[in-house]
N, C-alpha and C positions, 0 to 999 in steps of 0.2 A: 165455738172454738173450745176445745177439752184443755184439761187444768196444766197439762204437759206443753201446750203449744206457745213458741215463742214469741212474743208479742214482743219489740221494743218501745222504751219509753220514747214518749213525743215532752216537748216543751208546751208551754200556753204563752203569748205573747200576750202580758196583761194590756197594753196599749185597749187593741181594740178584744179582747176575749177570744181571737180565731187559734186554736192550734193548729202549730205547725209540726210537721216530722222534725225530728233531732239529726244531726248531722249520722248518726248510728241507722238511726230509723231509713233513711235515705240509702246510704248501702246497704241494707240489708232486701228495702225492696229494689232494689237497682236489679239485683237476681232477679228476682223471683219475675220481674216482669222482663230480662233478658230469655228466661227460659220458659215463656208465658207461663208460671204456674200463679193461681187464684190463692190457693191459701196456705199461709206463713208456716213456716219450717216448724218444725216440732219441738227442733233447739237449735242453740248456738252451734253444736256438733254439728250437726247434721248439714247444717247451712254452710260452713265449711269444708263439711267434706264433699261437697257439690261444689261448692267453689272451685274446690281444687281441682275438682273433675274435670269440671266445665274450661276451665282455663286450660289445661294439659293439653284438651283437646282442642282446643281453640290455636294453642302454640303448634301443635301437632302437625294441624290441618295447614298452615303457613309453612311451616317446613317443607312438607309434602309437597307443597307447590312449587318451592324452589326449587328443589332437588327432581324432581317429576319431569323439567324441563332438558334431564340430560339423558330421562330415560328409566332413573332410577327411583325403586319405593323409598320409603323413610326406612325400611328394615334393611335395607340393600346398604344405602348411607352408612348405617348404624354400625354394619358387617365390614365395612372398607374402612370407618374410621378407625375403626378396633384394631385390624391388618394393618393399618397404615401406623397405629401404635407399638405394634407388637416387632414392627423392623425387620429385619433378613432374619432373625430367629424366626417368625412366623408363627401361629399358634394353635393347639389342638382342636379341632371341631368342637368337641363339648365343653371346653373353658370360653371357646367365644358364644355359645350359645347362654350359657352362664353372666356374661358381661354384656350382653345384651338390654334393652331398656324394656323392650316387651318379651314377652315368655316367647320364643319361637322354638313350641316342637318341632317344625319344620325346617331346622337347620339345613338339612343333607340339602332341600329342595332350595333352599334359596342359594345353600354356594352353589349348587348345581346349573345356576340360572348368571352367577355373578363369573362362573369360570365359563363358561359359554359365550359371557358376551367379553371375554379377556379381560376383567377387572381382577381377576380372583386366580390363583392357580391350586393345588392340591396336589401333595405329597405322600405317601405310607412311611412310616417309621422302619428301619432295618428290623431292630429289635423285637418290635410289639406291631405286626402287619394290621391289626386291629385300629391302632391308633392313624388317625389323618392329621398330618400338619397343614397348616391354610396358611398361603402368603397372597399379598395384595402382589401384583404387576404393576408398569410401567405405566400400562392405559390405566388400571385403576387408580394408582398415584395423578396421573394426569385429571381424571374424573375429578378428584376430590382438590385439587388445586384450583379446578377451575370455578368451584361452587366455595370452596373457602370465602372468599369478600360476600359474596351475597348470603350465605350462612352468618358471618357476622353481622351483616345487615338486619339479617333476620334477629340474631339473637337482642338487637337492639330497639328494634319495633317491639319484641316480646319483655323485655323488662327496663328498656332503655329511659321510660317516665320514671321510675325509681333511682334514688340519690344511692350514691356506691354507698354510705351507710345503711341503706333501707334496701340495699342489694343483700349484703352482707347477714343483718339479721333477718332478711327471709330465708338465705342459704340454714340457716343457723335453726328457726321454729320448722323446714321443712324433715332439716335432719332431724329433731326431735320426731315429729310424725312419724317417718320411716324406721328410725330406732324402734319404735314400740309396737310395731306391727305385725302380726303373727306372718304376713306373704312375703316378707323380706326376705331378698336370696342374699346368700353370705356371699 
């Protein structure tokens, strides 16, 4: 193990002389053997920034499941819940690509996929023929009505063991993260 590698402290149970792992020691390999790796994270950083990874995708992948059942990707969701905010104003192609959670260069092809199956409609501007306005439809309001309750289900299987104060300041240490990040889209 090199001088850089995180090793947490263990306790000793003087009773009988056995150590045991510290309640630190215990989450930390809780990881490491979720994502079968052998040896200890290099630092506390690092082991968090896997964490955060690992869990993203873990929420991700439960989303995807529920929403998959009406037909729809997690980026399609993503697209209709933005529409579904934006109201009868409706909103430009590249601001929703922008408010998006994952980067989608593939914007054009996914509304091209969401106004196909009648979620999604698409407008040109008088003005600026360049610019598309995106509005959600009638079926896509319906889509997203119907997956509402099991979305919040979901959101509650994904952080519903955490107390609304341990809600709260996770919202709070993950906006620090993001604040300081050079990939952050404004």
């Amino acid at each position: 193990m090199g001088d850089d590698a995180y090793v947490p402290s263990s306790r000793t149970d003087r009773a009988d002389s056995v150590t045991t792992p510290s309640s630190e020691e215990e989450e930390s390999v809780a990881l490491q053997i979720e994502i079968a790796q052998n040896r200890p994270f290099h630092s506390v950083k690092a082991e968090i920034a896997v964490s955060i990874l690992r869990t993203a995708a873990l929420i991700e992948r439960h989303f995807a499941q529920v929403v998959a059942r009406t037909g729809l990707t997690i980026q399609q969701y993503n697209v209709l819940r933005i529409l579904r905010g934006a109201g009868s104003e409706g909103m430009p192609t590249l601001v929703i690509r922008d408010r998006m959670i994952h980067a989608a260069p593939g914007i054009t092809r996914l509304l091209d996929k969401l106004e196909k199956a009648g979620f999604a409609r698409r407008e040109r501007t008088s003005p600026d023929r360049r610019q598309v306005f995106c509005y959600i439809t009638e079926r896509g309001l319906a889509v997203l009505d119907e997956l509402d309750e099991e979305m919040r289900d979901a959101d509650e299987v994904a952080v519903g063991s955490l107390s609304d104060a341990e809600q709260k300041q996770l919202l709070r240490l993950l906006e620090n993260v993001r604040a300081r990040h050079p990939g952050k889209r404004s």
